[in-house]
Every structure is written in structure tokens, then in C-alpha cells.
C-alpha positions as CSV (number, residue, x, y, z in Angstrom):
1,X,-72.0,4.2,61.5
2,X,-74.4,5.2,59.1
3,X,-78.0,6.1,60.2
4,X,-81.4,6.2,58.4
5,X,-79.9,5.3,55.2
6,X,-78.6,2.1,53.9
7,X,-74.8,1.6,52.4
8,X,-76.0,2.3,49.1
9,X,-78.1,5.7,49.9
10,X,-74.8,6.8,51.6
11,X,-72.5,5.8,48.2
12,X,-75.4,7.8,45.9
13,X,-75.2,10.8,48.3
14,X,-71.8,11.1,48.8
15,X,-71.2,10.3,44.9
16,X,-73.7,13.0,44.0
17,X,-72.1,15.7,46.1
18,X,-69.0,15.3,44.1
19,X,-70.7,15.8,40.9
20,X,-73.0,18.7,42.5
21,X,-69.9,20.9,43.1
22,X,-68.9,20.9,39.7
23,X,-72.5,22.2,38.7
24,X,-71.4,25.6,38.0
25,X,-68.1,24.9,35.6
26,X,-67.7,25.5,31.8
27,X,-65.8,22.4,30.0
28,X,-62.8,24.5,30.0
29,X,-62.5,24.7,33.8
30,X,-62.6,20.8,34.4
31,X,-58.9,20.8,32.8
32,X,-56.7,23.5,34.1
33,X,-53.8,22.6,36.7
34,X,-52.0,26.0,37.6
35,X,-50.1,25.0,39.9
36,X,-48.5,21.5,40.4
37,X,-50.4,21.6,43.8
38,X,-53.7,22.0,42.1
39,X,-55.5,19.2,40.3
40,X,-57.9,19.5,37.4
41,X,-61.7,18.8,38.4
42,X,-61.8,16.3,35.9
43,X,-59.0,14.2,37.0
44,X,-60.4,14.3,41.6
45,X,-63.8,13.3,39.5
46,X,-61.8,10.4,37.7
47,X,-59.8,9.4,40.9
48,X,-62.3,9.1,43.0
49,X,-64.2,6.6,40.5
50,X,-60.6,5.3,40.2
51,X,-60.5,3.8,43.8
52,X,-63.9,2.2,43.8
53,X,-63.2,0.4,40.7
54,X,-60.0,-0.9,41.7
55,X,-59.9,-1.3,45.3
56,X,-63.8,-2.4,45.2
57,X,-65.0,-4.5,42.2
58,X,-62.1,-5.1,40.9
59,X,-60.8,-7.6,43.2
60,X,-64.6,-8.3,44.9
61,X,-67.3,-8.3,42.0
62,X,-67.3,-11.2,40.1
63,X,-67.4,-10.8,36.2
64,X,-66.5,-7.4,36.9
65,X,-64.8,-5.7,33.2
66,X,-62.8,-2.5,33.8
67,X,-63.8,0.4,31.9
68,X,-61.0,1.2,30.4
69,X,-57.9,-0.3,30.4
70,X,-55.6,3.2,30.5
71,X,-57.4,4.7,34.1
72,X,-55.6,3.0,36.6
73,X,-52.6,4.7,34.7
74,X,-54.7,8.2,34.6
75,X,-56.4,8.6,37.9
76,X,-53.7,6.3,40.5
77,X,-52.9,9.2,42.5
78,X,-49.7,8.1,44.8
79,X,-49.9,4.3,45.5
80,X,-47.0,2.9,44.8
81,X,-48.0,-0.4,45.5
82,X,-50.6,-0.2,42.6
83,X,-47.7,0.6,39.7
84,X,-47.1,3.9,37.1
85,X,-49.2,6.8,36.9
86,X,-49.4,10.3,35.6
87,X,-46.7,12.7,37.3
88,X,-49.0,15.0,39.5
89,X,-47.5,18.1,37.8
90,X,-48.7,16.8,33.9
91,X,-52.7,15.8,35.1
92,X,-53.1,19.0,33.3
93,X,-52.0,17.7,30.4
94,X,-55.0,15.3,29.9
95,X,-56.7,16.4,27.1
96,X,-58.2,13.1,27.2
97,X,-60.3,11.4,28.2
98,X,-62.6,14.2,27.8
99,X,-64.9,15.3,30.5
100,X,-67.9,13.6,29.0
101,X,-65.4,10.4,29.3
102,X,-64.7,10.7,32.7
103,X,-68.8,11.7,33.6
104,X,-69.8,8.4,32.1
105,X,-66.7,6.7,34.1
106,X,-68.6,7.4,37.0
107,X,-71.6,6.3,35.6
108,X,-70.4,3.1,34.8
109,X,-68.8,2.2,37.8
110,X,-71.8,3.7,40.1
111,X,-74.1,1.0,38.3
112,X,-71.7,-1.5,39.6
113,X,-71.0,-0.8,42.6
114,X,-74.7,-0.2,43.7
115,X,-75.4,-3.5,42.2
116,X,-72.2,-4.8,44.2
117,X,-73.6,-3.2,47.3
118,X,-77.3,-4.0,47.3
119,X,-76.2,-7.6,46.4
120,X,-73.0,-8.7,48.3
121,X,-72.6,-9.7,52.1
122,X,-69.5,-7.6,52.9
123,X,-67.3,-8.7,55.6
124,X,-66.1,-6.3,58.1
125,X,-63.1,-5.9,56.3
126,X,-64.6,-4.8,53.3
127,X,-67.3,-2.7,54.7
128,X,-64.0,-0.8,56.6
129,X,-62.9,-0.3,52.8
130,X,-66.0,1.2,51.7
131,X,-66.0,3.6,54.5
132,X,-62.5,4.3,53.8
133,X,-63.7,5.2,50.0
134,X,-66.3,7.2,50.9
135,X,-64.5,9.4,53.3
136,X,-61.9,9.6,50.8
137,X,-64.4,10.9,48.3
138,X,-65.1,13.4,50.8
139,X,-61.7,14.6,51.2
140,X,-61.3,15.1,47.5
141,X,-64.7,17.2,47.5
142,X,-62.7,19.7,49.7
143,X,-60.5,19.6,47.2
144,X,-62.1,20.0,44.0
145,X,-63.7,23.0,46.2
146,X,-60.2,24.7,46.6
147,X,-58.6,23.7,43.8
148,X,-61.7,25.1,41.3
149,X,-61.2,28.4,43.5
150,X,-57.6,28.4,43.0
151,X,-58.2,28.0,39.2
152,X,-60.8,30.4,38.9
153,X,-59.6,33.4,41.4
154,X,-56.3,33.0,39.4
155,X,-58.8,33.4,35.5
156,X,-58.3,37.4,35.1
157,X,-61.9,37.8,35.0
158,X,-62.6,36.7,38.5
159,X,-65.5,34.8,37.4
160,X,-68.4,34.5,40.3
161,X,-69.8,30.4,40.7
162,X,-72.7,28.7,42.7
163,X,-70.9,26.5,45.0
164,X,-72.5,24.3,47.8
165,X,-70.3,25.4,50.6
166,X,-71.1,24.0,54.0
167,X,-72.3,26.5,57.2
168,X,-70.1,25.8,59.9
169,X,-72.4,25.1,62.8
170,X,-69.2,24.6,64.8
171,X,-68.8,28.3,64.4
172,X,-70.2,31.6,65.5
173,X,-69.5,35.3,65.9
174,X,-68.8,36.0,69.7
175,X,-70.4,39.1,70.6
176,X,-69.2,41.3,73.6
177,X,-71.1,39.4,76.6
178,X,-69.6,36.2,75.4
179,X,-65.7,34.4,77.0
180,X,-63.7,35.9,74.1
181,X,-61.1,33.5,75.6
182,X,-61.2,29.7,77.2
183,X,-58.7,28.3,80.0
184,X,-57.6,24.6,79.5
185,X,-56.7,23.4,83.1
186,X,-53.4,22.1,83.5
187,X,-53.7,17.9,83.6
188,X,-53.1,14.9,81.4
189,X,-55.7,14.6,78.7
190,X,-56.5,12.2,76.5
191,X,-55.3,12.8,72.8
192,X,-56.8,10.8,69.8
193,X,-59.5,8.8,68.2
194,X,-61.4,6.3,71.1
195,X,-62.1,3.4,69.1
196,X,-63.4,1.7,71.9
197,X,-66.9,2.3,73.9
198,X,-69.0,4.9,72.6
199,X,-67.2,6.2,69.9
200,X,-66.0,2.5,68.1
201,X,-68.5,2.7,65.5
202,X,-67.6,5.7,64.1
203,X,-65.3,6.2,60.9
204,X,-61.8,7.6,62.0
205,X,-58.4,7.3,60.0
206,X,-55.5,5.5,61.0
207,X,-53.5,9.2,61.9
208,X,-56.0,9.3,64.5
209,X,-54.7,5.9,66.5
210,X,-53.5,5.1,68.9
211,X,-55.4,7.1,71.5
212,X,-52.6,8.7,73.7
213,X,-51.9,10.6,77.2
214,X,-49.8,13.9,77.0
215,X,-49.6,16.3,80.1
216,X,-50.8,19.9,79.4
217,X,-49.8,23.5,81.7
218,X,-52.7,25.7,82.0
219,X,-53.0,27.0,79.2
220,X,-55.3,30.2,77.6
221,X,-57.0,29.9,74.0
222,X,-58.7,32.7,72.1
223,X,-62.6,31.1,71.4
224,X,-62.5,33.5,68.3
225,X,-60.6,33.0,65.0
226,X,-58.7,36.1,64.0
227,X,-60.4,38.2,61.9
228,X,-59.7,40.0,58.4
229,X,-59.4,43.4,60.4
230,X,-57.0,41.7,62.5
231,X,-54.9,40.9,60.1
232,X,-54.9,43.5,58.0
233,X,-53.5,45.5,60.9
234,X,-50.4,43.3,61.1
235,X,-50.0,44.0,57.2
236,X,-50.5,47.7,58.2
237,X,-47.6,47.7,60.9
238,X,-45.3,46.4,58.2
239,X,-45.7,42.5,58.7
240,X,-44.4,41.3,55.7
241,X,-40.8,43.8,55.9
242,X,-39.9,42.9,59.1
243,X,-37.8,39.2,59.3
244,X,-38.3,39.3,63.0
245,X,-41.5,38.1,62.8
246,X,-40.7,35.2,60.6
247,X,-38.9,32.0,61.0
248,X,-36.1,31.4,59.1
249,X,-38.2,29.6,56.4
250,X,-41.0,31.6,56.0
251,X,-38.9,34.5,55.8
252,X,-37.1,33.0,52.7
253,X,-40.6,32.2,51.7
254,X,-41.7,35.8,51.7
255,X,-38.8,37.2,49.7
256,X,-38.5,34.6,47.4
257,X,-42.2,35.2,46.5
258,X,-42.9,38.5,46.7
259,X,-45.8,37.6,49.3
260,X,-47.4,40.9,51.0
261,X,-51.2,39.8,51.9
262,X,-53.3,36.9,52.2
263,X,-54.0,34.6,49.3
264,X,-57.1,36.2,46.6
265,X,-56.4,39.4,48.1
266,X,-55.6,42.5,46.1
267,X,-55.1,45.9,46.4
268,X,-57.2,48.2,44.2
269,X,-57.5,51.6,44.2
270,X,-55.6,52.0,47.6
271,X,-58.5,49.6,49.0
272,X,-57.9,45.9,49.9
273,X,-60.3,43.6,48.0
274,X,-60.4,40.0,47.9
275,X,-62.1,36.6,45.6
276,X,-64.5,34.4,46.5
277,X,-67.0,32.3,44.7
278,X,-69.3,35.3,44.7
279,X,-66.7,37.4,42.5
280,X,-64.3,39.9,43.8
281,X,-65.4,42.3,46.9
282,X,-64.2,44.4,49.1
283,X,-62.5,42.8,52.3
284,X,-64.9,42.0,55.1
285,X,-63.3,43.0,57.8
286,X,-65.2,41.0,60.4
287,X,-64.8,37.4,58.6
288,X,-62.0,34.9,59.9
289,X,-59.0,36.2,57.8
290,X,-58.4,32.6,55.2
291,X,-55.9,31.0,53.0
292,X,-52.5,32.1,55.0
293,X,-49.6,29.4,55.3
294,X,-48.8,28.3,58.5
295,X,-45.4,30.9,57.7
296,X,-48.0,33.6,58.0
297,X,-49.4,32.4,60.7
298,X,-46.7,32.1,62.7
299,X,-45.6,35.3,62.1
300,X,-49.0,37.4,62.8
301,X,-48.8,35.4,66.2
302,X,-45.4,36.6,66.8
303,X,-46.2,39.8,66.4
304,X,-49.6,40.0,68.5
305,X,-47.1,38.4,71.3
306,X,-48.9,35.0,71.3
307,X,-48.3,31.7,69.7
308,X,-50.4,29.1,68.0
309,X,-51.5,26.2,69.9
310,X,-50.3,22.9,70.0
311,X,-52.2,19.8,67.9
312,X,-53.0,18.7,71.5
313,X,-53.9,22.2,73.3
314,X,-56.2,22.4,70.3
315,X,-58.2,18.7,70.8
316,X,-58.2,19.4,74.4
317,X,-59.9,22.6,74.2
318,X,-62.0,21.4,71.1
319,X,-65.6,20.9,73.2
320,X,-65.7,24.4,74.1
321,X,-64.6,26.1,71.0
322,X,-66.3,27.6,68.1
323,X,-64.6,25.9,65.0
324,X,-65.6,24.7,61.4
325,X,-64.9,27.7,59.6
326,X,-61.4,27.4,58.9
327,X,-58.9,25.0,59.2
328,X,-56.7,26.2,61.7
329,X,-53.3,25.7,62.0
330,X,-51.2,24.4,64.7
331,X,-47.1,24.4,65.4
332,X,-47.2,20.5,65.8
333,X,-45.0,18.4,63.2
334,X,-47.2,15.8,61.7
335,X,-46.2,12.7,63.3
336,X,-47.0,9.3,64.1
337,X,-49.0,9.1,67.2
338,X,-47.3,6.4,70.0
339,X,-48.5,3.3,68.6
340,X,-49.5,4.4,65.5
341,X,-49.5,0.9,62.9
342,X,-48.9,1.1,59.1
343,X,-51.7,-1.2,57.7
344,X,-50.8,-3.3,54.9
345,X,-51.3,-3.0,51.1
346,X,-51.7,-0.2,49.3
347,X,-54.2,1.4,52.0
348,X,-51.3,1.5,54.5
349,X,-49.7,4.4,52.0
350,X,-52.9,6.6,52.6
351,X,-51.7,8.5,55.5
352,X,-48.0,7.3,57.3
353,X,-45.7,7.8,54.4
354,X,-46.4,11.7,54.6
355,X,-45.8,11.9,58.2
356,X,-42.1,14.2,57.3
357,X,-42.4,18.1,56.9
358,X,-45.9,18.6,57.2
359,X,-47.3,21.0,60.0
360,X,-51.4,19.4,61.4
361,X,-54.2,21.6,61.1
362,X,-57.4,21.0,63.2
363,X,-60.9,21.6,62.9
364,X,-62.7,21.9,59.4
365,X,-63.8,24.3,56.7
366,X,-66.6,25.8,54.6
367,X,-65.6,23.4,52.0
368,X,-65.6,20.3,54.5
369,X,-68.5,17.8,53.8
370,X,-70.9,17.8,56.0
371,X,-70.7,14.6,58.8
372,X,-66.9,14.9,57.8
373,X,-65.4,16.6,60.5
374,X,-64.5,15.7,64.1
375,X,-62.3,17.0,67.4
376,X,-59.8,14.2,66.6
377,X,-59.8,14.8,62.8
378,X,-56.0,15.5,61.3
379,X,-55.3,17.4,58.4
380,X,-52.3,18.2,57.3
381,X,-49.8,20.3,54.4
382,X,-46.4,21.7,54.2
383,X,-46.2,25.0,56.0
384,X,-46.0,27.1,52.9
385,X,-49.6,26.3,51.5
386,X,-52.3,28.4,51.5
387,X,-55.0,27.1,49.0
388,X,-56.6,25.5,51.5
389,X,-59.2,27.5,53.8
390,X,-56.8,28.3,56.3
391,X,-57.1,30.2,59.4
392,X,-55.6,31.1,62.8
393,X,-56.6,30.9,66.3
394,X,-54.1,31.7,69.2
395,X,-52.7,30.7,72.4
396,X,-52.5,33.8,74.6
397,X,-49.3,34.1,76.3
């Protein structure tokens, strides 16, 4: 639920975040796609206005005139049930509209909506949709966030940017006196969103359902995320030359891209420096190493000796862990939870139909929205990615 503020407050703010991480771009930046995987700031600005006009005030406000006829075909990201759009790999391609197009989108469909919201009696239904829309805007902040990094930490100059990163109170630096590792007891535990009692207010998405029992050994979880330093020595000890480390598929991965360090990072000078929105730096050796696939992952647990934990070791150890700075991978499949419903329409294609090849990752980032992140929250990308601010955490063996 929303406190202190009303619907609308909570649209503006949200809204206004979106446009605040932009802040620091030229006109140039809002168009460049360098990778199919990474979408133009312009077009998760247009998107997101996208889904308020048509799942909103299109079919609720009276009256209501679209602003242009051509955005549904633009800014439709994946719904099928909706009709054509752009292929993701040509939203680069947009020339137009032209940012100052796509800014005044917003503006026109913000007038209407806070006009629709201060005006209308929503039914529950509806208000579910609106909550759906906003945490969807908030999904594609984190995105714009990685995907402006990706562009600019791949611009030759490294250009340094102001961007409103969040601090991860989840997270802390242990120091020696504190558990630098935490038992979970062996037991059944419950796994999952509880949309009942306490908790049934609160916004949740439908990969979260149903709320589950699975039966857990005693198990040991490192309380720290591993660390630059950490990695590097993996590197060091010749991580990236030796296949048995790797699964078959990340070690195909690995040859067939040349990887041999972290995403942003790059050796200069015999010294290993890395980009971040400040500009390019030397490597901090004490920050959580970020941006490795899940193939990396994997294979710096391997060789350490441990494993990464489970989706469910993770949630069930969640309360006494220090997390928010990355998101941290896990080795569970992204699958429907045991009675796990499709809903209908065009919101039932938000989360199911991408439950095939995709590894969950828990927790939350630096580029999370704040009040967006929760124990029971699941992300999740094909194994290979990396853009994302990606960490590790480990299950000691």
C-alpha cells in the first residue's frame, strides 16, 4: 500500500524519477542501441508513457484522444496480444520521434492521467493495474540506469555522469568481529510472496505466487558478497583458460567471446581499471565484484570449491543477510512456482511466457528504486548477461 501520499503523489514521483535519471544525457545519448539487449533512453521513456496510455486511459478515461496514432506501434514492447511493434534490435533506429517528442509524450499523458486519478473511483481491479504500471515504471528505471552505462562505458571517451543511484541500506561492509558466514537450519520453509495476513497489501508480481513449501539441508551462506579482490584472484590463477571451471556453456561462451575479466573492466598499463558513472578508475579492490554472467559466476564458485545458492536457500536466509547491492545470482531455473496462474489479457504475458532458459537472481541493486525491492522479489536473465549489476554470494560447501 501506499503511505502518506495519495495515488497521484505516488504516479508524479515515480514519473519524475524516470525523467531525473536522464538529467545528465546529451541528445545524442537518448538514441544509441549497442547491443540488441540494450534500449535507447528515449524509447524505456516512450514505453513507459506507452503503457499508461494504453492500458490506463485508453480503455478507462472517457473522451480520452491518443497522442499519436504511430506509439502503440513505437513503444509496445512484447505484448502480443496488443498487435505489431518495432523489432527490439531496430529501436535504435528511431530517429523519430525526436526526444523533445517523446518528453512532451509524457507530458501529455501525465496531465491525463493525474486528472484520471484525482477524478475517477477506481475499482480494485484497476487500482491492481496502476500498481502494476508503476512498479513497471520502476523496473524500466533500472534499466534505463544499465542500459545508459552500457552505452556510455562502451563511448571511447568514458564519459563521467550524475546519476541518482540508490544506497543499499540492505548492505554493509562486515568487518572482522562480525559472522562472515550464516547457517540456515535444515527444515521446510516457506518460499514466496504471502498474499494473505500481514503482507496482502503489499505490491508483489504474479512470479512471486503461489506461496510454496520446499525442504532445505543445513545449509552454510557467506553474509558477504565477493569482492573485486576476490575475483581478481580467480582471474590471476588463470580463470578464464581453464574449461574445468566452466560448464559446458559458459565455456563456449568464453571462447566464442574472447571474455577474460568482468564487464567495464580493462587492463591499462599492466593495472586493472574499471567504468563507472564517475569515469574510469582504478579497481577497488574491496567493492562487491559487478556485472559477471551467471557463466562467471559459476565458474569463480567452482573454483573457490563452493557453489551458489539455490533461489530458495537464498529467500530463506534473506532476513539475516546483507543484500541490495547487487543482484545476485542463483543456479535455480526460472520457473513457475506450484500453483503459479497465467492471468488473462495482455498483462498475463508480463512475466510466465519467459519462464524457459532464464537463471533467477535475488536481492536488488544500486540502480533498484527505492521501496522496489523485497526478500521474495524475482528477477531474472539468460545466463550469459552481464549489463545488469550482477554479483555473487556463495554457498560454502
Amino acid at each position: 500500500m501506499i503511505a502518506e501520499q495519495t495515488l497521484t503523489e505516488h504516479y508524479i514521483r515515480v514519473r519524475a524519477h524516470s525523467e531525473a535519471i536522464c538529467l545528465g544525457l546529451e541528445t545524442e545519448d537518448y538514441v544509441v542501441q549497442p547491443i540488441a539487449d540494450v534500449s535507447p533512453p528515449k524509447w524505456h521513456l516512450g514505453h513507459t508513457t506507452w503503457f499508461w496510455e494504453t492500458f490506463v486511459l485508453v480503455p478507462n478515461a472517457p473522451n480520452y484522444r491518443i497522442f499519436h496514432e504511430d506509439f502503440s506501434y513505437v513503444f509496445n514492447s512484447y505484448y502480443e496480444t496488443i498487435g505489431k511493434r518495432v523489432l527490439r534490435t531496430d529501436r535504435g533506429n528511431l530517429s523519430r520521434p525526436t526526444v523533445a517528442g517523446v518528453y512532451a509524450y509524457r507530458a501529455y499523458v501525465d496531465e491525463h492521467m493525474s486528472h484520471f486519478l484525482n477524478t475517477s473511483d477506481l475499482s480494485p481491479d484497476l487500482y491492481a493495474l496502476i500498481q502494476l504500471g508503476l512498479n513497471h515504471e520502476q523496473q524500466h528505471q533500472e534499466l534505463l540506469i544499465t542500459d545508459i552505462k552500457y552505452i556510455l562505458g562502451h563511448n571511447p571517451l568514458f564519459p563521467a555522469i550524475d546519476m541518482p543511484l540508490t544506497n543499499p541500506s540492505g548492505h554493509k561492509r562486515l568487518n572482522a568481529r562480525e559472522e562472515r558466514t550464516i547457517t540456515i537450519p535444515e527444515g521446510i520453509y516457506s518460499i514466496g510472496h504471502q498474499n494473505s495476513g500481514p503482507d496482502a497489501g503489499s505490491f508483489y508480481f504474479d512470479n512471486e505466487l503461489a506461496r510454496h513449501k520446499v525442504y532445505l539441508n543445513k545449509t552454510t551462506i557467506t553474509n558477504g558478497l565477493t569482492t573485486n579482490g576476490e575475483y581478481l584472484a580467480f582471474m590471476e590463477a588463470g580463470g578464464y583458460q581453464n574449461f574445468r571451471y566452466w560448464l559446458s556453456d559458459g565455456w563456449a561462451w568464453v571462447k566464442n567471446n574472447g571474455v577474460q575479466a568482468p564487464l567495464y573492466w580493462h587492463k591499462i598499463d599492466g593495472e586493472w581499471w574499471n567504468y563507472s558513472f564517475a569515469g574510469l578508475a582504478p579497481v577497488d579492490l574491496n567493492e562487491p565484484v559487478c556485472h559477471v554472467s551467471q557463466y562467471e559466476a559459476d565458474a569463480y564458485a567452482r573454483w573457490t570449491g563452493q557453489r551458489l545458492p539455490t533461489e530458495f536457500e537464498w529467500e530463506a536466509a534473506a532476513a539475516q543477510l546483507s543484500w541490495g547491492a547487487r543482484w545476485e545470482w542463483t543456479n535455480s531455473a526460472y520457473l513457475p512456482y506450484p500453483g503459479f496462474t497465467t492471468a488473462e489479457g495482455a498483462v498475463g504475458e508480463y512475466n510466465g511466457k519467459f519462464m524457459s532458459g532464464q537463471i533467477v537472481l535475488r536481492g536488488a541493486s544500486v540502480a533498484t528504486p527505492e521501496g522496489h525491492s523485497r526478500s521474495t522479489y524475482r528477477n531474472f536473465f539468460q545466463p550469459d548477461k552481464r549489463w545488469q549489476f550482477t554479483g555473487i554470494r556463495l554457498i560454502v560447501e
